[in-house]
N, C-alpha and C positions, 0 to 999 in steps of 0.2 A: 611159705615164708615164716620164720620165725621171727618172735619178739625182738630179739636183742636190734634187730636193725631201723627199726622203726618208733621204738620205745621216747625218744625225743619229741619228735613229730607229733605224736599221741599225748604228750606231755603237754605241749605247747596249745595243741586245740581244744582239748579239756580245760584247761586256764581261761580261754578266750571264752569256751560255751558256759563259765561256772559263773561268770561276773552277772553282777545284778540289772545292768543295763541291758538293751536289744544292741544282737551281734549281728553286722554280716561282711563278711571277707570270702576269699578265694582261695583255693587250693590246687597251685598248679604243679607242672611238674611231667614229665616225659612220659608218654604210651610207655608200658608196662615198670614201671619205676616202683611200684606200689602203692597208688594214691588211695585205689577203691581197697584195697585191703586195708590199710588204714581208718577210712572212714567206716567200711563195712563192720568193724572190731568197734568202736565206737558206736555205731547206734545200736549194736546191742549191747553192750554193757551199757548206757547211758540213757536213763527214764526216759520216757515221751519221745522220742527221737523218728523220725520219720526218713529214711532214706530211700533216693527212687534214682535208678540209672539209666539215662538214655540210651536209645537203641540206633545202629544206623540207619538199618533197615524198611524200619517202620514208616510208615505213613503217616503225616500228622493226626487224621483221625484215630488209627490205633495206639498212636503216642498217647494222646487223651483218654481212650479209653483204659489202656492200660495202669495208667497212673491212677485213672478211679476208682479201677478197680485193688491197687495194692493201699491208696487211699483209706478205701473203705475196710480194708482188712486192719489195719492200723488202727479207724477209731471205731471203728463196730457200727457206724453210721450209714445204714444202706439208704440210699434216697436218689443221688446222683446218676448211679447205674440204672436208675426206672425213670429215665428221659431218654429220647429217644435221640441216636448217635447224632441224628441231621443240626440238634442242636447245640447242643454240646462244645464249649470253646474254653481259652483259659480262663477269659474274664467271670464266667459259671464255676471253674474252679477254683480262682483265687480268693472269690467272694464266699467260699464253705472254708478253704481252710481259714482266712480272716476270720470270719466267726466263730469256728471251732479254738482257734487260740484266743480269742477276747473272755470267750465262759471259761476255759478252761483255768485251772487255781497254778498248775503248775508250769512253768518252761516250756516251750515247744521247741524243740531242734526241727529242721529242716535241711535236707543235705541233699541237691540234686548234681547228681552224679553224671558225669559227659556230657556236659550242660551241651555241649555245639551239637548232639545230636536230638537233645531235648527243645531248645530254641531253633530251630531248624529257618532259615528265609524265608519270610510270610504268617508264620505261626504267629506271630502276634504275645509269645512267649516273656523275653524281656519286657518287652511295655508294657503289662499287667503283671509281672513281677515286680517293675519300680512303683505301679500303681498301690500293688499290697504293702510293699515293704511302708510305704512314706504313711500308710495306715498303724501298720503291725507296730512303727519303732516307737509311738506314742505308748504303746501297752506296755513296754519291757519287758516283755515275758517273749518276745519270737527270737531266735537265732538262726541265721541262714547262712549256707555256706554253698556255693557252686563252685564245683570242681569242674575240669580238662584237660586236655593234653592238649588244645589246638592255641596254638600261639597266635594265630588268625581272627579267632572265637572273640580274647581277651583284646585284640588291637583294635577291634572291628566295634564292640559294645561297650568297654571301659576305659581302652587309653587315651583319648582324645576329647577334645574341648568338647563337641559335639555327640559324645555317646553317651547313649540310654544312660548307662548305669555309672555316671563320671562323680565323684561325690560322694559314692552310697556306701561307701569302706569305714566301719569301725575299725579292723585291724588292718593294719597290711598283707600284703601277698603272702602265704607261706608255699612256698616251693621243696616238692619233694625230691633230694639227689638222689642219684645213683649211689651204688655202697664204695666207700674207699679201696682202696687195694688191700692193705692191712686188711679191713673187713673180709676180702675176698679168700685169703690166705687163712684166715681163724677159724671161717663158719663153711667155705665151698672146700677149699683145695688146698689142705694141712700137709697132704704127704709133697706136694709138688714146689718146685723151685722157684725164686725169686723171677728167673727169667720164664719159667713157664706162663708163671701167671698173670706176669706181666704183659706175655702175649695175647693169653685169656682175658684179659682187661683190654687190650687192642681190638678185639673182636666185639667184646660185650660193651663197652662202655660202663660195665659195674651195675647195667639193670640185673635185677634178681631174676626175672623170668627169662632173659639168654639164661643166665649162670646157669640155672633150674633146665636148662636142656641139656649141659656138661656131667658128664658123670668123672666123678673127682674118684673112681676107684680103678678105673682102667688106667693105661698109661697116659701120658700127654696127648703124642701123636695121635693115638684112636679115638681118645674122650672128645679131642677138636673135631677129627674126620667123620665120626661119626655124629655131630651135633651137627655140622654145617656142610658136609659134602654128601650123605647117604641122598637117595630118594625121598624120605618121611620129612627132611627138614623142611620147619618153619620159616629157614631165613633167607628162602630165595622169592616169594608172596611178599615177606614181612614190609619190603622197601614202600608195597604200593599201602602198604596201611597204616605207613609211617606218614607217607606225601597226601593220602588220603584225606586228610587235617586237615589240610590246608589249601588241596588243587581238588579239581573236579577230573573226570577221567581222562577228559583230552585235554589240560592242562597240565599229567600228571606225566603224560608221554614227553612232552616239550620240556618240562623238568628234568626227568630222568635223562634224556640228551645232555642236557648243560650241566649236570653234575657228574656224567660220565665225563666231560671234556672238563670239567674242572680237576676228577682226580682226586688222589693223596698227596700230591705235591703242590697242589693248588692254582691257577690260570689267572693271569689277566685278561681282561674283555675282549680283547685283540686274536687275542690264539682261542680262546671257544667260540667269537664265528668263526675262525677260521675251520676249525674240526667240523664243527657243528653245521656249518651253511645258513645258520639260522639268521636271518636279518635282526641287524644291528638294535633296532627299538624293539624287539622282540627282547631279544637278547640282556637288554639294560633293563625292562620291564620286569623280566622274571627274575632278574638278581637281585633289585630292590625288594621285591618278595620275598624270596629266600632270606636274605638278610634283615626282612623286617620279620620274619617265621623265625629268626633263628638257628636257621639250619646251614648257613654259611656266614661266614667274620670277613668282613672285610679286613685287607692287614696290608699296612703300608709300611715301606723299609724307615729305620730306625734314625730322626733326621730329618725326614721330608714330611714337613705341615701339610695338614690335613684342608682342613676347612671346607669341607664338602665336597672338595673337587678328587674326581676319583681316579684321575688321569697317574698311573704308577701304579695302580693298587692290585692285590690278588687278591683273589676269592680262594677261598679255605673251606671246605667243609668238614664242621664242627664236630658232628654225630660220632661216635668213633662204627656203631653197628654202620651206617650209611657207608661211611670210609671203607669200611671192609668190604659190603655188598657189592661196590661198584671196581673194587680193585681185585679182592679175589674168587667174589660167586657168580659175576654178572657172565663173566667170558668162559667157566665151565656149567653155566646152568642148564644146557643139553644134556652136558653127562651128569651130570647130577641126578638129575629127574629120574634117567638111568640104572643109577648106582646104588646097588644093596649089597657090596660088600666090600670091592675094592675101596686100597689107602688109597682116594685119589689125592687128599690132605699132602702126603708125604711124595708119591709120585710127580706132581705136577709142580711143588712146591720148596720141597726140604730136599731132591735129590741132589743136588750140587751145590750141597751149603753146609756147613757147620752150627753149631749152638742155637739151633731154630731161627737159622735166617733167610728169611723173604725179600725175594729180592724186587726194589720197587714199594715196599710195603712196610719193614719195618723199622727203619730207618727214618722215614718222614711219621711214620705212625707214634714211635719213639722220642720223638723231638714233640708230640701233641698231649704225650702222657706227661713231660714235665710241664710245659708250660699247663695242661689241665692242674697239675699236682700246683703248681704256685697261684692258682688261683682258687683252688678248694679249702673250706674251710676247714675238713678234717683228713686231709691230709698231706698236711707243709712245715709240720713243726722242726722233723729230720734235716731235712734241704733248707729250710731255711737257717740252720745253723753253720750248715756248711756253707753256705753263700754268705753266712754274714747280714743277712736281711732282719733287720730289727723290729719292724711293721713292715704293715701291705701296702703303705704309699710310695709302691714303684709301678714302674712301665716296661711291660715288655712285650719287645718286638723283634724284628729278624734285621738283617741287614743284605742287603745286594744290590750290585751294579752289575755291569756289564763284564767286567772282571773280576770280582769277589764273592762270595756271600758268608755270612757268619749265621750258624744253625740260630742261637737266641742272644740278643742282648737285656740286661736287664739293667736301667738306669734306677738310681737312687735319688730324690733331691737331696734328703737329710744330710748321707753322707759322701757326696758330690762324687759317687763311685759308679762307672759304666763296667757293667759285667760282664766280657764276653764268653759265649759259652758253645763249644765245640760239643755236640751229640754222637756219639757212635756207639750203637747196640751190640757190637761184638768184640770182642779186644783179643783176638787171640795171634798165632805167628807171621800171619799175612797183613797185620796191622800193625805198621809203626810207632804206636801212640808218642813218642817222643818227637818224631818227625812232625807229626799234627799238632800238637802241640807248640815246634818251633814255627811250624807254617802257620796257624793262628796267633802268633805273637807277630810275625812279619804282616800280617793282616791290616791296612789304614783303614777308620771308619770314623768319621764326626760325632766327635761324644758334644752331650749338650756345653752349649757358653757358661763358663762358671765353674768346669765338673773341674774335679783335683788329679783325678789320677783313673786308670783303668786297672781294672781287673783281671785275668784268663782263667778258664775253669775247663777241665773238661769231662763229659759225664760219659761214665761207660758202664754197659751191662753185664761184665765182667772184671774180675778184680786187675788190677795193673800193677808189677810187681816192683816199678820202680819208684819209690816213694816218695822223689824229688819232686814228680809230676800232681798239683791238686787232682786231684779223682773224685767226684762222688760218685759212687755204686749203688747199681741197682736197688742195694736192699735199704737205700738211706731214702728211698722214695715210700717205704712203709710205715 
């Protein structure tokens, strides 16, 4: 991974580490996004800096030992490793490095890396973590940062009235994104199309390490088939080490069920037991999960209050890599496993379609990349011109009943404008678009009390030649 993508990030935590007070904040942000890259480029360029990454593997004993041992390599202090493992705990180590920061003249960084597998249940880990830190912040010399990827980790020890570590933030959270599209297109895949890489960002979600499986010199077709359909691929494991965060194995089975019934198109509670067989409070149990992980959005039509009550709502899942695994790696992962050479990419997928379209896939996948694009902060500046959105103090959501649905609406208060917004990823002779466009203006929906007037937009992945019609295109999403 090169610089330019992370250069902000590295900006930001340097600032935080330079201050004269004691730091300690969080660095989250998605399995493979680049977090430990980041940090890892910081403690070594950055004096005194101590960085240690958890393992999952490990046993809490060898957690201990291991850390001792990279410990001692750091201050040159052997003492620790010549006690005998049976005794050996955090509260033994939190009490050398406390001391080694009180004499020491300069700053100590401290970065523990995958903290969820470093704090592991029972270790005793965060509780003589908050024990040192309420010691260290009197010196002003300690800076601490724990980083994750488990969204479980931070809800479980920091988000709430009653965790360990509620309180202990000098900074706020810094979360590391995924790369922009634009970014995707500058620094992965300059020769390839607006709509190629659009698809490429369907798959990837803009983590660097998919990208980093794509090779941008072959053509589209083969660069995909061969990252995601050959035998060697990473992305058919990936899902259990994605859920891994946050379920244990046979938790992780039960999962993967209800996110295969949720889909790309996304489920009410109703239609995944029905798929699924899975009783009801099981059912509601793991979605509160998911949703409190992150990994699915609750989304209710555009109109009907919320208020905790979840009766109307569907389950989304967010991920875009997850979206993909369960829609198009889960049901050829036999032949896959298989497969060292055949397109099955293009065979199973592109043979009766045009302009690279999946059918079932990219369509609702299309409709996640905008609504992801208006909620990113680096990259909305294009679409939000075209939509006329002057800030981010809007709302958006989908609309459906029993007879209708509108792909997104986007309300405004400021400018009492409801936007509705028609998605289709392909615009070529078998598509109407002036038809859809008449059929999305005959559309009824309840704009909020108050609004002025409505809107119609419709966004397509290709150009549309008649210019009567609003369009924004593909490439306005770069």
């Amino acid at each position: 991974m090169s610089d330019f993508n992370r250069s902000n990030e590295t900006k930001i935590i340097l600032e935080r580490l330079k201050t004269r007070r004691a730091s300690f904040f969080y660095v989250r942000g998605r399995r493979r996004v680049g977090k430990s890259w980041v940090l890892k480029k910081i403690s070594k360029s950055l004096p005194n800096t101590f960085y240690y990454m958890g393992a999952q593997d490990l046993t809490e004993a060898n957690s201990i030992m291991n850390f001792i041992s990279e410990w001692e390599a750091f201050t040159q202090e052997i003492d620790l490793s010549r006690l005998k493992a049976s005794v050996l705990n955090w509260k033994i180590v939190f009490n050398k490095i406390t001391s080694y920061v009180e004499k020491n003249k300069r700053n100590t960084v401290l970065i523990f890396d995958e903290i969820q597998w470093i704090a592991k249940e029972g270790s005793g880990f965060i509780g003589k973590l908050k024990e040192a830190w309420l010691e260290l912040e009197q010196s002003k010399k300690a800076k601490i940062i724990i980083c994750g990827s488990s969204n479980k980790f931070f809800q479980q020890h920091t988000g709430g009235e009653e965790t360990t570590l509620r309180g202990m933030r000098t900074h706020s959270d810094l979360n590391i994104q995924p790369l922009s599209m634009s970014q995707c297109k500058k620094e992965f895949f300059k020769k390839w199309s607006f709509g190629e890489i659009t698809l490429a960002y369907m798959m990837t979600g803009g983590v660097p390490y998919y990208l980093n499986q794509i090779d941008p010199n072959k053509s589209f077709v083969t660069a995909i088939n061969d990252a995601f359909f050959l035998k060697d691929t990473i992305f058919i494991d990936e899902v259990d080490e994605v859920l891994r965060l946050e379920f244990n194995k046979q938790g992780i089975k039960t999962v993967k069920t209800i996110l295969a019934a949720i889909g790309t198109f996304g489920a009410n509670q109703s239609t995944i037991i029905k798929k699924t067989k899975i009783s009801d409070s099981t059912v509601s149990e793991v979605l509160l999960k998911l949703d409190d992980y992150d990994i699915i959005e609750t989304q209710f039509p555009a109109g009907v209050a919320q208020k905790g009550n979840r009766n109307g709502a569907k389950y989304v899942i967010k991920d875009f890599y997850l979206n993909t695994y369960f829609s198009l790696i889960a049901s050829l992962s036999s032949k896959i496993r298989k497969n060292s050479n055949s397109l099955l990419f293009s065979n199973e997928y592109l043979k009766k379609s045009s302009s690279n379209y999946i059918e079932n896939y990219t369509g609702p996948m299309f409709e996640k990349i905008i609504r992801y694009v208006l909620h990113s902060k680096s990259m909305k500046e294009n679409i939000f011109k075209k939509l006329d959105l002057r800030d981010e103090s809007f709302e958006v959501t989908q609309y459906w009943d029993t007879d209708q649905q509108i792909d997104l609406v986007i309300n405004h208060p400021k400018d009492r404008t409801s936007r509705a917004l028609e998605i289709k990823w392909i615009n070529d002779t078998r598509m109407d678009l002036n038809q859809i466009f008449t059929d999305l203006e005959d559309k009824d929906y309840p704009v909020p009390k108050n609004f002025s007037r409505k809107n119609y937009l419709a966004i397509s992945a290709e150009k549309n030649l008649n210019k009567n019609i609003p369009v924004i295109l593909i490439g306005d999403l770069f």
